[in-house]
C-alpha positions, 0 to 999 in steps of 0.5 A: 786606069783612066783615074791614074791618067787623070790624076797625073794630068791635074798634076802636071796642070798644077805644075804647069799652073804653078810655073806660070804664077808668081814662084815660076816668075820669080825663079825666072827671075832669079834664073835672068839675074843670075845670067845678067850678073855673070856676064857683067862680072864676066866682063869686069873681071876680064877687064879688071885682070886686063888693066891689072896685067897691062897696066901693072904687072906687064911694065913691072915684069918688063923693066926687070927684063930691061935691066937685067939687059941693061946690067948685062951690056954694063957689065960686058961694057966695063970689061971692055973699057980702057982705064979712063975711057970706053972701048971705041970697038965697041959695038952690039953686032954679033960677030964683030969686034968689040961685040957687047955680047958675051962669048956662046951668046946669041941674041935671038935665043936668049933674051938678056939680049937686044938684036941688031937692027940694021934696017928700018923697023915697022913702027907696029913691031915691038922694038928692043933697042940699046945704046952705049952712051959716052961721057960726053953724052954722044952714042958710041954704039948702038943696036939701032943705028938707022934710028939712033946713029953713033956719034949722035946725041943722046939728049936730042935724041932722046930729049925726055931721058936726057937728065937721067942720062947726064945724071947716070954719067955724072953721079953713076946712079942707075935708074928705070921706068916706064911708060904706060897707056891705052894704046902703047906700052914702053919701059927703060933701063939705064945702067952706069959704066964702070971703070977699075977705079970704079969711076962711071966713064959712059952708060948702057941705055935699054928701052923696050917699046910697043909692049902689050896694051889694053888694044892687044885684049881685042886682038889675042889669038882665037884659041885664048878667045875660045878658052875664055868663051868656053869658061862663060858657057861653063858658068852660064850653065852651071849658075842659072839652075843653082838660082832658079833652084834657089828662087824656088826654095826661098820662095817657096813659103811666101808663095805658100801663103799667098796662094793660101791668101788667094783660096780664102779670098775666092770664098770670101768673095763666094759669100763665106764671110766667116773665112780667116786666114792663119797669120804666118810672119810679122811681114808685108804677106802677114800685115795683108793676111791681118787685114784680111782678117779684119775685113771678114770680120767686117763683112760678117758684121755687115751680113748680119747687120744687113739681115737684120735691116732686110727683115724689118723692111719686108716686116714694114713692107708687108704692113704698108702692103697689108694696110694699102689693100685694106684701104683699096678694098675692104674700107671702100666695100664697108663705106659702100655697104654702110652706104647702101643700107643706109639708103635702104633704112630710109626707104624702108617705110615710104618705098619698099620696093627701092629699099629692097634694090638697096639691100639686094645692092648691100648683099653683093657688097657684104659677098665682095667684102668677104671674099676679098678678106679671104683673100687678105687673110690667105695673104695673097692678093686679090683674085686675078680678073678673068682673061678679058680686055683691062677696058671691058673690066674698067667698063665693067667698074665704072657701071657698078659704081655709077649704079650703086652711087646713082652718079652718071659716067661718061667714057671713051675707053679705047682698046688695051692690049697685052698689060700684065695681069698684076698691072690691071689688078694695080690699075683697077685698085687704083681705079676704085680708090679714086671712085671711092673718093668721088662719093665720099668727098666730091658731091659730083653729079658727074664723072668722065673717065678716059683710056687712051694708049699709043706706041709709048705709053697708057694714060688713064684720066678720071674726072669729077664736077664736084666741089674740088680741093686744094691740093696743098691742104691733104694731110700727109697721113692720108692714105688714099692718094699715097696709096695710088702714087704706091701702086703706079709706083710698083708698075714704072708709072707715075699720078698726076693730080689737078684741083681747084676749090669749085673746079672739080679734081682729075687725075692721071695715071700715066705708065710707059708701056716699056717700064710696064712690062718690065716692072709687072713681070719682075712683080710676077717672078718677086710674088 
């Protein structure tokens, strides 16, 4: 049971997981676009189907209208006529005599028909006027008076339809148009009166203003409001799910293989540099997949390369290592063993006694030489001092070496505290390297040593009275003094030498006690 549940929770993290990636963001995406496209061509095609009513199909429907009118007065109008003139009763008063209207009609039911304005309209209203225009181009009746009274004249008062209404009148030819914007629509219609002999004697003029315009689209009713934000809920709900869906599905391989790309990328940076990864497509995700192909070859090459290179210099290492301790201990043994029974071959005849304390002197020697060469041997190093002061073991060197090379040291070695065993081994080597150098190049009959240590730093100094040398003139194969600076090297230290020929030879070993600590112990862990 506890397994089920914790299957079905890796599952739901995964889902989770993959939600929150690029696929999630991407159908996200989608689903954002899908909704921002729809309210666009929402708009767009509601204001496209505004212009298309308002400014082509409402004109085109309403001129129809005005002329039907306009054709209807004519016709009522000609039955009317005199032989050569209008019918001077003429009126579009309902009820009256000489009514334009035909018998049964009525102008409010029926639309073919202009109502009869007696009073000043509203100039917001939507107007409807007609007028029987004579020969002469004076009204001679007139469904508006208060704005188009009878008797007046057409041309001045209708100054832009005054040559079609002299052309209607002369020629009998009937015309229409209109007049569209923004804010206000308007249409008009004129027909010619005719007479039995079909001569035109007058003209029937019809102008419907104030029709829908594009300001009406923000002031419709609230039920065709609510019909058009109910369409766009529907579309917003339905179209969002159907892209998601889809950014899903056409995102789903590429995503397949990015995460694929992403896997082979975490073992690569793990250190599993033979990881390849299977080119899919010819694409972007496969020029990436090639070249990281490529870079695990690369990095493999590098590996192996690098290997290589790391075992040749611990080989190279271990040869310095083993040729600096054979230098610092085994020669400096075998150059003092030869030199004590040296002395002791030629005592051998004229002071037995003294030949004797430098074979006794030999014999030490010879035991020191051969446990240091086990030591070599069982590649390790040297035994470690015992537990005491490095100043008690550096007195303990100096009084050997003065004893067996019979020169006088002066010291003044101060108290050292907590040093690292490998940094007192490193010190004393370097030590007796420079002891050895003493007896063997110097010709000194005295040597000073001094150790002295404060917050910052420990600084040993050894020097001689002996004949001195020119430090430029050491040949870069000798080891000795390459060896010290090695050492120091090792333990964050650094050695300084001074000499001048017939001046004697110092030198300095100066160590940062922080750069000691740190060096000798990660020598420790290293070993």
């Amino acid at each position: 049971m506890g397994r089920h549940v914790k299957n079905v929770q890796a599952l739901a993290n995964g889902r989770r997981a993959r939600m929150a990636g690029l696929q999630g963001q991407m159908a996200l995406s989608y689903v954002w676009t899908t909704v921002i496209v729809v309210l666009a061509l929402e708009l767009l095609a509601l204001f496209g189907l505004a212009c298309m009513l308002l400014l082509i199909v409402t004109p085109y429907v309403y001129t129809l209208e005005a002329r039907q009118v306009a054709q209807h007065y004519a016709l009522v109008a000609s039955l009317q006529a005199q032989p050569t003139a209008l019918n001077p009763q003429s009126t579009f008063q309902a009820g009256q005599t000489g009514t334009l209207e035909l018998p049964g009609q009525s102008s409010a039911a029926d639309p073919v028909a202009v109502p009869y304005i007696a009073r000043q309209a509203a100039n917001d209203r939507r107007l409807a006027i007609a007028l029987l225009i004579a020969p002469d181009g004076s009204i001679r009746a007139s469904s508006y008076p208060q704005r188009y009274p009878v008797h007046g004249t057409s041309g001045t008062l209708l100054p832009e339809r005054g040559p079609l209404i002299k052309h209607a009148l002369t020629t009998g030819t009937p015309s229409s148009g209109q007049k569209t914007g923004l804010d206000a629509n308007s249409v008009f219609a004129l027909e010619p009166v005719w007479n039995r002999q079909l001569q035109p004697i007058g003209a029937v003029y019809v102008q419907l203003t104030n029709l829908p315009s594009l300001h009406d689209i923000f002031m419709l009713p609230l039920p065709w409001l609510a019909l058009l934000l109910i369409g766009s809920l529907v579309l917003l709900v339905l179209l969002p799910p159907i892209s998601g869906l889809f950014g899903v599905l056409t995102m789903r391989g590429p995503i397949r293989r990015i995460r694929r790309l992403v896997r082979a990328t975490a073992q690569l940076a793990n250190g599993d540099y033979e990881q390849r990864v299977t080119i899919g497509r010819q694409d972007e995700i496969g020029q990436l997949e090639h070249y990281f192909n490529r870079m695990g070859w690369q990095l493999a090459a590098s590996s192996r390369q690098q290997q290589v290179l790391t075992e040749q210099n611990a080989r190279l290492a271990e040869r310095a290592r083993l040729s600096r301790d054979l230098h610092d201990s085994m020669k400096q043994q075998v150059f003092a063993l030869a030199t004590q029974i040296g002395a002791a071959l030629t005592l051998l005849d004229a002071q037995p006694d003294q030949s004797r304390t430098h074979l006794e002197i030999a014999g030490e020697l010879a035991y020191q030489a051969r446990q240091e060469l086990t030591a070599l041997i069982q590649e390790r190093r040297p035994s470690r001092p015992p537990e005491t002061g490095f100043e008690q073991l550096l007195r303990s060197e100096l009084e050997r070496w003065s004893r067996y090379n019979d020169i006088p040291i002066t010291s003044q070695l101060h108290p050292v505290i907590g040093l690292p065993p490998i940094f007192v081994q490193e010190l004393l080597q370097v030590v007796r390297e420079a002891l050895a150098n003493i007896a063997r190049h110097s010709q000194a009959n005295r040597v000073e040593c001094y150790l002295q240590q404060d917050q910052e730093q420990l600084v040993l100094t050894i020097a001689d009275n002996g004949c001195g040398f020119e430090p430029t003139s050491i040949s870069p194969q000798s080891v000795g003094l390459q060896s010290m600076r090695e050492r120091l090297a090792e333990v964050g230290g650094n050695f300084q030498l001074q000499s001048q020929p017939g001046q004697g030879t110092q030198i300095k070993c100066v160590a940062p006690l922080r750069h000691v600590m740190q060096a000798t112990y990660s020598g420790e862990l290293d070993t």
